[in-house]
C-alpha positions in Angstrom: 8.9 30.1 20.7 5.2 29.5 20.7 3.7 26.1 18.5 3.5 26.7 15.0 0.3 24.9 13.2 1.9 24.7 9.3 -1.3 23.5 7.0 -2.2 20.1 9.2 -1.3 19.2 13.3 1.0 17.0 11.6 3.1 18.4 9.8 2.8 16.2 7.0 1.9 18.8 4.4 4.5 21.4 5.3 7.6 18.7 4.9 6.0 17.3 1.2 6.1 20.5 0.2 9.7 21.6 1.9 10.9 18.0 0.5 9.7 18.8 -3.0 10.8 22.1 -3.0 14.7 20.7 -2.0 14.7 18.2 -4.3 13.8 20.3 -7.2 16.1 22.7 -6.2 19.1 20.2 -6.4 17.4 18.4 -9.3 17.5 22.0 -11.6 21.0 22.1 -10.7 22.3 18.4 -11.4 20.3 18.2 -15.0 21.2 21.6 -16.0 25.0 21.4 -14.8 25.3 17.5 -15.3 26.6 17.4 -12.1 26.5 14.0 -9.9 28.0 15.4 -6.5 24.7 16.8 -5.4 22.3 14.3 -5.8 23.1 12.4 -2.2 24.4 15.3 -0.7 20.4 16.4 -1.1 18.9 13.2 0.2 20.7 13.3 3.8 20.7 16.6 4.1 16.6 16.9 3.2 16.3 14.6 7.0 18.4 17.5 8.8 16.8 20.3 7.2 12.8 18.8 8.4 14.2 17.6 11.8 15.2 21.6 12.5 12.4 22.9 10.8 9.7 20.7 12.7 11.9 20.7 15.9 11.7 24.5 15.8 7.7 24.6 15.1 6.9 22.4 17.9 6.1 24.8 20.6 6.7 21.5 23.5 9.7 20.6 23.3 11.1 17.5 25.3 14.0 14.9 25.4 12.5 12.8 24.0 11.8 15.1 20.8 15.3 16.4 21.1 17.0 12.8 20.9 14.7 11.7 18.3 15.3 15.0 16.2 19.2 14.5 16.9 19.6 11.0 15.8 18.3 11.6 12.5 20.1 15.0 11.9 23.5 12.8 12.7 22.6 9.9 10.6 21.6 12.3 7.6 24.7 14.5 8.1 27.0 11.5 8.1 25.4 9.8 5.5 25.8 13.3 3.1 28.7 13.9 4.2 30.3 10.5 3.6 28.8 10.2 -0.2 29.8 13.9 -1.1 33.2 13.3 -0.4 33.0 9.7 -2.0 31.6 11.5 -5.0 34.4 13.2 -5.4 36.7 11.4 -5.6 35.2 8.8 -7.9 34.4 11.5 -10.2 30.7 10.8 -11.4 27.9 8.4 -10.3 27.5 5.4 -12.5 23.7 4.9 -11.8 23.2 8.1 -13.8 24.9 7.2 -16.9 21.7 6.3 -18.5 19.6 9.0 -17.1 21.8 11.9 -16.6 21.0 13.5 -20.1 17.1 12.3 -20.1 14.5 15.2 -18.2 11.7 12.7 -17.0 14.1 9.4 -16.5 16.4 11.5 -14.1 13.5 13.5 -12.6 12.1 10.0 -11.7 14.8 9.0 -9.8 14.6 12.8 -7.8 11.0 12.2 -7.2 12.1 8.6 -5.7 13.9 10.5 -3.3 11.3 12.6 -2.5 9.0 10.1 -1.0 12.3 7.8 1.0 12.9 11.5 2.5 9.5 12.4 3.4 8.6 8.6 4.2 11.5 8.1 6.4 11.2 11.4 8.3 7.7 10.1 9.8 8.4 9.3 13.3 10.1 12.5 13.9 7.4 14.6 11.9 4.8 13.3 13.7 6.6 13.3 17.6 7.6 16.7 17.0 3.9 17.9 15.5 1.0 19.8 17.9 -1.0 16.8 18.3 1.4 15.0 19.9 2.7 17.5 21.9 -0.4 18.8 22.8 -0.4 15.5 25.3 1.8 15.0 28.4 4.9 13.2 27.5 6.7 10.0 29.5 10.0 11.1 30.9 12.7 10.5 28.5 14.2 7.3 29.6 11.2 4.4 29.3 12.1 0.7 28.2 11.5 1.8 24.3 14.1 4.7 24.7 16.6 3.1 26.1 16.3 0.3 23.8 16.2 2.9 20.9 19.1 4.5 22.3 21.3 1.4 22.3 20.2 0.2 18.8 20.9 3.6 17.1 24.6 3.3 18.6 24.8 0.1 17.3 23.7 0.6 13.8 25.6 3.8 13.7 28.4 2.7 14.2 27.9 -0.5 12.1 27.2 1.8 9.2 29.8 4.3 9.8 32.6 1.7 10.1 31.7 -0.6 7.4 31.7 2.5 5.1 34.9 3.8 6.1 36.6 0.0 5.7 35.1 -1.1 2.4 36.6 2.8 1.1 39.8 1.6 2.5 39.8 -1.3 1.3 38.7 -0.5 -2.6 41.3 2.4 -2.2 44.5 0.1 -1.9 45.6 -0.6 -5.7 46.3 -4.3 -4.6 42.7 -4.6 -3.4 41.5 -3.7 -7.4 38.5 -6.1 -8.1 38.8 -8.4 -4.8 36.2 -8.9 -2.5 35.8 -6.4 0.3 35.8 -9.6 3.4 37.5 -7.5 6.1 36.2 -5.9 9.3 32.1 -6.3 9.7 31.9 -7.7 6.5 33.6 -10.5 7.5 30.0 -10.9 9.6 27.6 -9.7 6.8 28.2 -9.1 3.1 26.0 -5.8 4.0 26.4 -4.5 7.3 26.0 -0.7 6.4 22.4 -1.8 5.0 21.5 -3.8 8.2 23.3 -0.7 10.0 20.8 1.5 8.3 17.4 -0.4 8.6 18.2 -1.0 12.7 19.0 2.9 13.1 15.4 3.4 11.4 13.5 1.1 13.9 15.5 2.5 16.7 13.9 6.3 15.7 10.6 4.7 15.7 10.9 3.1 18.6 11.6 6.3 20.4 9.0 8.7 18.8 6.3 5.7 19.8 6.8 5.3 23.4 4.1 8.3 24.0 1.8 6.4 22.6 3.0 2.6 23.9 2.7 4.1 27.5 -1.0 5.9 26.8 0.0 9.1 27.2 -1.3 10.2 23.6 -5.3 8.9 22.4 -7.3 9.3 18.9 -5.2 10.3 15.9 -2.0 10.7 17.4 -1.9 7.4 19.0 -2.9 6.1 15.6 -0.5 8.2 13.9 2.6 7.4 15.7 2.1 3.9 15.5 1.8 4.5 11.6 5.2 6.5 11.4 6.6 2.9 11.3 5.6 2.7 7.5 9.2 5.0 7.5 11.2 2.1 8.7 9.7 -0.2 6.6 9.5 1.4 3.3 13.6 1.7 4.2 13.7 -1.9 4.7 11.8 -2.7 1.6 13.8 0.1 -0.8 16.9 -1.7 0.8 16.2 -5.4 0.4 13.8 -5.3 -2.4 14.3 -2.4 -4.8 17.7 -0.6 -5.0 20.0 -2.5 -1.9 20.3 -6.1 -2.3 18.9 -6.6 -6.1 21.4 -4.4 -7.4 24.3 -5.4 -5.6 24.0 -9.4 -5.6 22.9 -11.3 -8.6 24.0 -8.5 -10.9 27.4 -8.5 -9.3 27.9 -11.9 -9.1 26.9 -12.1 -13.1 29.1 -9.1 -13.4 31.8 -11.1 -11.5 31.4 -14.5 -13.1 31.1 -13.2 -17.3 34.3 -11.4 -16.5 36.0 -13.9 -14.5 36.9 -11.0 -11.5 37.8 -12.6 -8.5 35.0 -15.0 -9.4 36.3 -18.0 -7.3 36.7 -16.0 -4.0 33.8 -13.8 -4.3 31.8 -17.5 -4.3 33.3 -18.8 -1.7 32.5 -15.9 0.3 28.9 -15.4 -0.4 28.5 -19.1 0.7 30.4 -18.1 4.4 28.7 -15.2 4.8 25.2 -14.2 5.2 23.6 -11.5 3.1 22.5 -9.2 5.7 22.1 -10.4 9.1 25.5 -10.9 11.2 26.8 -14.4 11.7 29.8 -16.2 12.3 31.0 -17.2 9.2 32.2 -20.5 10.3 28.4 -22.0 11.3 26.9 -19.9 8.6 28.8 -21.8 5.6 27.3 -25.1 7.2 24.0 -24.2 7.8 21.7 -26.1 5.0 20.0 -24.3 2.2 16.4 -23.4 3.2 17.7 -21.6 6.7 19.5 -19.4 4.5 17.6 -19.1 2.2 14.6 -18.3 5.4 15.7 -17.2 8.6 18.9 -15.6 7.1 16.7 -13.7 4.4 19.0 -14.9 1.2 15.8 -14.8 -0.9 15.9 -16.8 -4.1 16.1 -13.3 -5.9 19.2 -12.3 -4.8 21.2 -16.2 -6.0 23.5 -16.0 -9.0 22.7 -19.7 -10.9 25.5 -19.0 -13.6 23.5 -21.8 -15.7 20.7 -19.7 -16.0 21.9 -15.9 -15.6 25.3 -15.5 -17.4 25.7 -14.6 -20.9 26.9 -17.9 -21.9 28.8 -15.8 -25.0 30.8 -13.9 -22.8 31.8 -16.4 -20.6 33.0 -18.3 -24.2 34.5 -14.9 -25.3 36.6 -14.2 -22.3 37.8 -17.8 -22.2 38.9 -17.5 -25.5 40.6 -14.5 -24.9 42.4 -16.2 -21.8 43.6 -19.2 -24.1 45.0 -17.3 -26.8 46.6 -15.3 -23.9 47.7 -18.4 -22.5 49.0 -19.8 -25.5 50.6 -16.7 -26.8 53.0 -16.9 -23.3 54.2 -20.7 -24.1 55.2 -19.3 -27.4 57.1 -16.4 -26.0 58.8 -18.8 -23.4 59.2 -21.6 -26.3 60.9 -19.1 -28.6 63.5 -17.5 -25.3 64.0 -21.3 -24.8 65.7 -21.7 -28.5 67.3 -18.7 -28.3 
């Protein structure tokens, strides 16, 4: 198939305008339907869809292209795949419950989706456009590939495992409301996140080594250096906008108001670091400020129940604990005289 030249040599306009057009797509169906199964099913599958498409345009195609095409088809695929079916069985997707009936908040959140697609799909955009190919390529098999290669299996399969056991886990009925502290997460309270972020550097690391060996000069040397803004805006969405901010402090509050599991769930946080793997028994005695550091628990993500819990809750829910309490002794005072 000879090169296709879509709008720019970069294929940056063609893939906005594929992304926007799939989002929408999905988005006219989830706010006319009110229908929550679709919405993450559209994200993954948007990577697959611009990996073909540019794949298929590029008119040079190499290993390298293939494997770096390939690893993000898989990790969208899976990624779809595995929140369609959690989707269904849960029923509905509480993020949405404030949105779901509201045109502009829930196109927001579709538009949010545009850009992480778009964003993301950078390295592979720009390794599979004309002017990067239009250069000779390395052999597939330099330092960076190989690295790549191994830290894509790695977070793979750290994200594919950890997903499958915390499902397992939250589907036992004797597991309701504990915390999830088998398998990887024994390592990492997030290890599908850090699972995630490593499979985007990996990608990047392969799609650069053209350029990192000086086989590609100007724009595309530029540009595929620059393709690393994908894995970072991932890390940044994960750790400082919708990961780590909505899962810790909010849970713990969540956790703590209620009194769910609230002792355990403590305990744990303090073994275990946030994101990073470590053994839990030198990472409960390490002191505050390497945690707080080096192991990236960042003082937005800490639960100070003095300064974040409803105090009236807490008071309500002990209340209703006492009078439960003391309504039991009466019921075993009154068997007693009978």
């Amino acid at each position: 198939m000879a090169e296709v030249h879509a709008l720019d040599d970069y294929y940056l306009a063609i893939t906005l305008l594929i992304t926007i057009a799939y989002q929408l797509f999905f988005f006219s169906i989830a706010f006319s339907l009110k229908f929550d199964k679709l919405t993450d099913f559209a994200g993954g599958t948007n990577f697959v869809v611009l990996a073909i498409i540019t794949l298929a345009f590029s008119g040079h195609r190499n290993a390298r292209q293939i494997v770096d095409s390939l690893f993000i088809m898989i990790w969208g695929a899976r990624l779809s795949g595995f929140l369609l079916f959690r989707i269904i069985k849960t029923g509905k997707d509480d993020r949405f419950d404030d949105k779901r009936d509201k045109f502009f908040p829930f196109l927001g959140f579709w538009v949010f989706q545009m850009l992480w697609v778009w964003t993301v799909s950078l390295p592979v955009t720009i390794l599979n456009s004309p002017n990067v190919t239009k250069y000779r390529q390395p052999n597939f098999g330099t330092g960076r590939d190989i690295v790549g290669v191994i830290l894509f299996t790695i977070g793979f399969l750290m994200e594919s495992v950890s997903d499958i056991q915390k499902y397992q886990f939250r589907s036992k009925p004797e597991n309701k409301g504990k915390v999830c502290d088998v398998g990887l997460f024994v390592w990492t309270r997030h290890p599908n996140y850090f699972g995630e972020i490593i499979i985007q550097f990996s990608i990047f690391l392969i799609a650069v080594s053209p350029a990192a060996y000086g086989y590609v000069h100007g724009g595309a040397y530029s540009a595929l250096y620059a393709s690393i803004l994908g894995a970072f805006f991932l890390t940044t969405l994960l750790m400082f906008v919708s990961g780590l901010p909505l899962q810790e402090r909010p849970g713990a509050k969540k956790r703590y108001e209620s009194g769910n599991h609230w002792q355990s769930f403590s305990e744990y946080t303090k073994r275990t670091s946030i994101l990073l793997p470590f053994p839990p028994q030198l990472y409960v005695r390490m002191p505050t400020i390497i945690k707080r550091t080096i192991f990236l628990e960042f003082p937005l993500y800490v639960f100070d129940p003095a300064k974040h819990a409803d105090q009236g809750k807490v008071r309500e829910r002990q209340a209703e604990e006492g009078d439960a309490v003391s309504g039991n002794e009466q019921t075993r005072d009154g068997q007693a005289h009978e």
